[in-house]
C-alpha positions as CSV (number, residue, x, y, z in Angstrom):
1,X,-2.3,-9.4,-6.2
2,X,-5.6,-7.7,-6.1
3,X,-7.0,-7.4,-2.7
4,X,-10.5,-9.0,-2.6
5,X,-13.5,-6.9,-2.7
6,X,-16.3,-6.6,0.0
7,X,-19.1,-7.8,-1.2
8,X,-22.7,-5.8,-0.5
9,X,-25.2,-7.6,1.5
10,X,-28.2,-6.2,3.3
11,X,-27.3,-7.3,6.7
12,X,-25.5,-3.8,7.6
13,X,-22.4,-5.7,8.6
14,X,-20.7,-3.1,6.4
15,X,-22.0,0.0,8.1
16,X,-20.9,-1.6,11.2
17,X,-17.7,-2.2,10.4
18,X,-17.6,1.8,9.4
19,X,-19.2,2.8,12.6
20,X,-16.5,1.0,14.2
21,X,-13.9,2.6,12.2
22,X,-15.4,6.1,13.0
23,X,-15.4,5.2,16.6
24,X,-11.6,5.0,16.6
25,X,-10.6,7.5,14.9
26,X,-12.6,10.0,16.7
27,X,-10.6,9.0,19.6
28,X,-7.7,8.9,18.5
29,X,-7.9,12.5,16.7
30,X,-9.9,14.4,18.9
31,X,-9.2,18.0,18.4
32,X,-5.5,17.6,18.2
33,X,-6.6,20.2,15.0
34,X,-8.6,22.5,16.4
35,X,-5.5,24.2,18.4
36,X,-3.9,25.7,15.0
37,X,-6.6,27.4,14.5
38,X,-5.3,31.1,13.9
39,X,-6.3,33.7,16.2
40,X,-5.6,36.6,13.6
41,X,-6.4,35.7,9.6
42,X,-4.9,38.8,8.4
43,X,-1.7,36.2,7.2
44,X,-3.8,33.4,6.3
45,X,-2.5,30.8,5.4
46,X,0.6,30.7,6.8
47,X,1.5,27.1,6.1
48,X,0.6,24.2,4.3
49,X,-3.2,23.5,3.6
50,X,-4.3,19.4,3.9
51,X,-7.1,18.3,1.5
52,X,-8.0,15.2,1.7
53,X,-9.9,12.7,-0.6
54,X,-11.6,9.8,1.1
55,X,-11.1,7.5,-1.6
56,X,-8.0,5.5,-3.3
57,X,-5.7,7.7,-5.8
58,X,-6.8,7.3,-9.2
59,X,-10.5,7.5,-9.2
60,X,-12.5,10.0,-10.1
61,X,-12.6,12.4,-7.4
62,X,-8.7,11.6,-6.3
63,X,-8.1,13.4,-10.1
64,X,-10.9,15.9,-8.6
65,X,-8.7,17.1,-6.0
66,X,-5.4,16.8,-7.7
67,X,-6.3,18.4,-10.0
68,X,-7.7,21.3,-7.9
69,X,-4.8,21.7,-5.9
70,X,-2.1,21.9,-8.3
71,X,-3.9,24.6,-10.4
72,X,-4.7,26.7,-6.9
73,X,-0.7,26.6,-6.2
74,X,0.3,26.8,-10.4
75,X,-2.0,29.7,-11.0
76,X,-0.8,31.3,-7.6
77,X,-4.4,31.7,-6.1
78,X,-2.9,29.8,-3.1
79,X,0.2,31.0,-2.5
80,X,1.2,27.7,0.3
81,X,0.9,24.3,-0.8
82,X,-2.0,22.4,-0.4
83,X,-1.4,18.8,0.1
84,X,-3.4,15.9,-0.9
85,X,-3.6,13.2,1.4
86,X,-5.7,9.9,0.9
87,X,-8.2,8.8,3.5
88,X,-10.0,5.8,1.8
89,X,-12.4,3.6,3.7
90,X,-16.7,2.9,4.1
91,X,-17.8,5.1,1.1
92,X,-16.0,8.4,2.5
93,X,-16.9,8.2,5.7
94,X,-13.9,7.8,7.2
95,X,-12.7,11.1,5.0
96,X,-15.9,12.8,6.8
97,X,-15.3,11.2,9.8
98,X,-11.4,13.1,10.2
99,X,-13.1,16.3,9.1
100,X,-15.8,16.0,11.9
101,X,-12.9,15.6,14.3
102,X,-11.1,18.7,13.3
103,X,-13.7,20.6,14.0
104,X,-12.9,24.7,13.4
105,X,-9.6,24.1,11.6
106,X,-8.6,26.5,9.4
107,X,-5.9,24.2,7.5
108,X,-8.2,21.6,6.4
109,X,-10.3,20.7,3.8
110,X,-12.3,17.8,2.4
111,X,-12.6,16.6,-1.3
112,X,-15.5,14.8,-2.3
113,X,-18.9,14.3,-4.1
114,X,-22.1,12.6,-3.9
115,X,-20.8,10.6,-1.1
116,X,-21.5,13.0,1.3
117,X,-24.7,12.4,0.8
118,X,-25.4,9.1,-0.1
119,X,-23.2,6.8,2.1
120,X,-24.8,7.9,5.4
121,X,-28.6,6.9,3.3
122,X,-26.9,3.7,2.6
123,X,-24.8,2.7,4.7
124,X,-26.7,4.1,8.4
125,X,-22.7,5.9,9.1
126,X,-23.8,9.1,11.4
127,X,-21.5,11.9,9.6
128,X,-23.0,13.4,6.3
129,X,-22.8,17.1,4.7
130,X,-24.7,18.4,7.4
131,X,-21.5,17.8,9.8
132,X,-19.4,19.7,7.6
133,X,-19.3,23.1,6.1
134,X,-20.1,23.2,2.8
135,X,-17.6,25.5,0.5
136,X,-18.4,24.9,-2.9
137,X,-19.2,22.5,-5.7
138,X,-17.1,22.5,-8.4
139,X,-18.1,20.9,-11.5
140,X,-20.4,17.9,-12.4
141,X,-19.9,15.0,-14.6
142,X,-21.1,11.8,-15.9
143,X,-20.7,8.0,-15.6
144,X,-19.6,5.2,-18.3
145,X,-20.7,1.6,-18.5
146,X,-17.6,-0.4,-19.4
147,X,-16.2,-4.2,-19.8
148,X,-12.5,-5.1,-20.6
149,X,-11.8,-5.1,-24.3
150,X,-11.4,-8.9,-24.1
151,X,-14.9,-9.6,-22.7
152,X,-17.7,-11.2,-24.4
153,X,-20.1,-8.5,-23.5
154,X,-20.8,-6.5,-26.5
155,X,-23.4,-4.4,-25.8
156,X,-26.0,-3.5,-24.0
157,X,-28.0,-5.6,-25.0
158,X,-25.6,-8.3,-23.6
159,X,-26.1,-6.6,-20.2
160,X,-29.4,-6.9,-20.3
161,X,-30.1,-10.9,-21.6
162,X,-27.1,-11.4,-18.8
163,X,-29.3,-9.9,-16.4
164,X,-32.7,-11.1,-16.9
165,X,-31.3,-14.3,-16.8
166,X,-29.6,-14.4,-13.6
167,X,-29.8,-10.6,-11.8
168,X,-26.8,-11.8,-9.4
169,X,-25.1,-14.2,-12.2
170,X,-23.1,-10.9,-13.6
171,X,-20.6,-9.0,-11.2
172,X,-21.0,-5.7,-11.4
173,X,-17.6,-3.0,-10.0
174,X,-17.8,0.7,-9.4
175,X,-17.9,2.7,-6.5
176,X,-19.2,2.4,-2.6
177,X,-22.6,1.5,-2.3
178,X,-25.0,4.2,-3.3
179,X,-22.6,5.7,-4.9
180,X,-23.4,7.6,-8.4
181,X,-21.6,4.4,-10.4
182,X,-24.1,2.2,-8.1
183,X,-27.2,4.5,-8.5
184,X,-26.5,4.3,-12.4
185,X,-26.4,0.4,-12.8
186,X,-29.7,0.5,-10.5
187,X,-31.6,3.0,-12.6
188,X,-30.1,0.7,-15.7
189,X,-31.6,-2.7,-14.3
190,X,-35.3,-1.0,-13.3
191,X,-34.9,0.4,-17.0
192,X,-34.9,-2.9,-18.2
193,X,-37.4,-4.0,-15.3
194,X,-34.9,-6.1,-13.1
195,X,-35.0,-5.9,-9.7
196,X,-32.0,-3.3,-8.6
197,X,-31.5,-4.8,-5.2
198,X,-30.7,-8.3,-6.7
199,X,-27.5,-7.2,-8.8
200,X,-24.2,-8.1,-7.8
201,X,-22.8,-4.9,-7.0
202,X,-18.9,-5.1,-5.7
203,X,-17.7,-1.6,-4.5
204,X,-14.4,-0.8,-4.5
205,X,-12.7,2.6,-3.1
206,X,-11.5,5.1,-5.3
207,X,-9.7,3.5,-8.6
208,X,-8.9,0.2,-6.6
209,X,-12.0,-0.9,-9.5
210,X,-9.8,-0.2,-12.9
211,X,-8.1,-3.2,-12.2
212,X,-10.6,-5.3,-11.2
213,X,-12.6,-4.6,-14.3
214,X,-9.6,-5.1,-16.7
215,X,-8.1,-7.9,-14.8
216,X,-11.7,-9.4,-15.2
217,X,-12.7,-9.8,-11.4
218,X,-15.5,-8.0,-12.6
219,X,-18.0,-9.1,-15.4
220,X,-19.2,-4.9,-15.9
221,X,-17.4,-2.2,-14.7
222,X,-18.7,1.3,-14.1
223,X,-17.3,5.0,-13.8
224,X,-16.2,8.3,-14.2
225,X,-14.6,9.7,-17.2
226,X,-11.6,9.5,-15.4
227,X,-11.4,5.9,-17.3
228,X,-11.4,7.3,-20.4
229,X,-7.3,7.0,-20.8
230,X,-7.8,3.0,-20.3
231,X,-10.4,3.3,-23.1
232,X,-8.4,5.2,-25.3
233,X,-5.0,2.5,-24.9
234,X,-7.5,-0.4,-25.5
235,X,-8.0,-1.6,-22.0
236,X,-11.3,-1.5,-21.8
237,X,-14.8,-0.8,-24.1
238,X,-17.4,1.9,-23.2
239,X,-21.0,0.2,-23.5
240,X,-23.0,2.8,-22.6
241,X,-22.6,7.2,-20.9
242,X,-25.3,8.6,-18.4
243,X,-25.4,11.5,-20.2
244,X,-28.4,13.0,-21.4
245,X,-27.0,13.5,-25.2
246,X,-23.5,13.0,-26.7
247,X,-21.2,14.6,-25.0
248,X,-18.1,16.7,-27.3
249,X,-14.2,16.7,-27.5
250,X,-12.8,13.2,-27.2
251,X,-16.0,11.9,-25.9
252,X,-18.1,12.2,-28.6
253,X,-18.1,9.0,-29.9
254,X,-18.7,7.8,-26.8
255,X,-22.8,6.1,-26.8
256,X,-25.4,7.1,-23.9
257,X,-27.9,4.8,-22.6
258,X,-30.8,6.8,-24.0
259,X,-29.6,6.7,-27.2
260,X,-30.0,3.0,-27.2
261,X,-33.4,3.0,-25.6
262,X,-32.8,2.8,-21.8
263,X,-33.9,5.7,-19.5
264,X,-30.7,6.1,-17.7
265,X,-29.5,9.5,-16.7
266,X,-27.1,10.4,-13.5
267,X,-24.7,12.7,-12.8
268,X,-22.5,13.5,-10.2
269,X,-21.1,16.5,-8.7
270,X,-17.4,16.9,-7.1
271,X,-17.0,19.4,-4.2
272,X,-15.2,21.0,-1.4
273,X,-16.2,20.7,2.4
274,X,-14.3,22.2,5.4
275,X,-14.6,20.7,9.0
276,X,-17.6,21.8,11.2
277,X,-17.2,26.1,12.8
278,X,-14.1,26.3,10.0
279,X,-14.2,30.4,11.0
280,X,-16.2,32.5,8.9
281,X,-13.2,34.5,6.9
282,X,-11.7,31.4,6.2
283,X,-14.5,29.7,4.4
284,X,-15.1,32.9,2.4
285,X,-11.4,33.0,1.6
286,X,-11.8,29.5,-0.1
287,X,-15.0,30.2,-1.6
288,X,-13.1,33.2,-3.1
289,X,-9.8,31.0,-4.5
290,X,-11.9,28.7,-5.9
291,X,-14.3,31.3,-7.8
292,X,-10.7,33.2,-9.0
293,X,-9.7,29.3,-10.5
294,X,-13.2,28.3,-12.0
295,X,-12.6,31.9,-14.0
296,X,-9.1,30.9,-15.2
297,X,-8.3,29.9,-18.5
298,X,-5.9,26.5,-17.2
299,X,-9.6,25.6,-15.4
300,X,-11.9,26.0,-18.6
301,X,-9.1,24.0,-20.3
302,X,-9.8,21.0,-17.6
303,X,-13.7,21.7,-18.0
304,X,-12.3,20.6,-21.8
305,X,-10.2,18.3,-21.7
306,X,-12.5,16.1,-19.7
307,X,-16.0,16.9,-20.7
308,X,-16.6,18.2,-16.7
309,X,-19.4,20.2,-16.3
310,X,-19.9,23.3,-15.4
311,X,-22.0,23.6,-12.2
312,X,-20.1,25.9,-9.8
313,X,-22.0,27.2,-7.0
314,X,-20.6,28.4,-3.3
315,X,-23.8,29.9,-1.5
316,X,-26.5,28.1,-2.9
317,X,-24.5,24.9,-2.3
318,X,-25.7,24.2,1.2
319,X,-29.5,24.5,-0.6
320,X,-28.6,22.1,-3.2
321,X,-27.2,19.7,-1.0
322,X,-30.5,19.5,1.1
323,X,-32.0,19.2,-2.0
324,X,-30.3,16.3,-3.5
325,X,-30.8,14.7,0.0
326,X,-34.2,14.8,-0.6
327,X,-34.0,13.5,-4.0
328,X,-31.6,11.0,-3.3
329,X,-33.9,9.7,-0.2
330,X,-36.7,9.2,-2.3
331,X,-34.5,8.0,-4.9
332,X,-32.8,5.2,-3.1
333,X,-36.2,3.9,-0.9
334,X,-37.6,3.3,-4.7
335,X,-34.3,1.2,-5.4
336,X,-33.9,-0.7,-1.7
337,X,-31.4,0.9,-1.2
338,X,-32.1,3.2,1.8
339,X,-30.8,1.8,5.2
340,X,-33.9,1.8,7.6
């Protein structure tokens, strides 16, 4: 049976609860990690490397990771295996949380993407980007709209009469609050003039929303493109992309909200964090491995294959990260959405 939701209210009981969460697990981690740090790097890495995802398998950024990894060890950049472990809870914070506790590690690393910075501006939770250290991002991509095939809602259009009658009458299921899928359907009800702090938002971690939105638990669904497989088998019905134009491949019949009239565009990056004073060679020995797979063929055929974009950047990423801070601060005081 599907587990029920947390529902969003303003209260802050839910950053609480994280806080709490935080609390315990700093204790109970410590620096247990810290001691395996390796005193020489020349044999680095001599065992396994942990990345964890702070989400559910099967959303986008769990297929982020996954993906990452397995094409590090297949293409023999990373000669040990890196192992993917799932860490889900509070919007990524408790992912960022473990990472804070293992501070200067060498063997672990952190899988995420906007989340780093938008959880702490929503949610109030005290670890963000600026705890971590930033090794690259990756690639950027784009959200979809989408109802179960069986629903009523159409279109758009449908959305919007559904709205402007009742803004909390239609559930709407994506990722944590403040997340890109929650930023999108916000920047989609001021489009159509709708007050964004008055939706029903219902976040769910990681893919834990695909079947809320085609069981119907949800009335609108949104995501990555990781959903397109459930689109293409006839599960569910893309409404509406955040893209700024059409995008190609098997995703160009897919609609965009400005298309259709409504000035919606968001996009969301995926990246790679280590844990706070990871040493110096180790991060540029990442930032190295992942330059080496973004020039691989088996990459650009992943870039393909799911319409990901292109935005890979190692030492600037630190600067774009303050800067989509900024943005994202402004950004989410306009919507409500900025814990005070």
């Amino acid at each position: 049976m599907l587990g029920q939701p947390t529902q969003v209210n303003r209260s802050g009981t839910f950053g609480a609860v994280a806080l709490t969460v935080m609390a315990v697990l700093a204790s109970v981690c410590g620096n247990l990690y810290a001691a395996e740090n390796p005193k020489g790097l020349a044999d680095y890495p001599s065992r396994y490397i942990e990345l964890t995802i702070p989400f559910a398998p099967g959303g986008g950024v769990d297929l982020f990771g996954r993906t990452v990894a397995q094409l590090l060890n297949d293409q023999k950049i990373v000669t040990r295996t890196i192992q993917v472990v799932n860490k889900p809870g509070a919007g990524g914070s408790v992912g960022m949380a473990l990472m804070v506790q293992r501070k200067g590690d060498a063997y672990s690393l952190l899988g995420i993407a906007i989340h780093a910075v938008a959880t702490p501006l929503t949610l109030g939770t005290p670890y963000s980007y600026k705890d971590m250290t930033p090794i690259a991002k990756v690639f950027s991509e784009y959200q979809m709209m989408v109802v179960r095939t069986e629903s009523p809602i159409r279109s758009l259009k449908d959305v919007e009469a559904a709205l402007h009658k009742d803004p909390g009458g239609l559930s709407i299921g994506g990722a944590s609050l403040g997340n890109a899928d929650h930023i999108a359907a916000s920047l989609f009800a001021k489009a159509i003039g709708v007050d964004p702090t008055q939706l029903r938002y219902i976040p769910y971690s990681g893919g834990e929303s695909n079947p809320a939105i085609m069981g119907g638990h949800v009335d609108v669904g949104m995501g990555g493109l990781d959903l397109i497989p459930h689109v293409e088998a006839g599960r569910m019905r893309v409404l509406a992309l955040t893209s700024p134009k059409r995008l190609g491949g098997r995703f160009q019949q897919l609609p965009t909200f400005t298309e259709q009239g409504y000035n919606v565009v968001n996009e969301n990056w995926r990246g790679i964090f280590g844990p706070p004073e990871m040493p110096a060679a180790v991060v540029q020995y990442w930032k190295s491995a992942l330059t080496k797979l973004v020039q691989s063929a088996a990459w650009k055929a992943e870039l393909e294959k799911n319409q990901w974009v292109n935005t890979f950047e190692t030492d600037t990423f630190r600067a774009s990260l303050d800067k989509d801070n900024e943005t994202y601060s402004t950004l989410l005081k306009q919507l409500g959405l900025l814990k005070q």
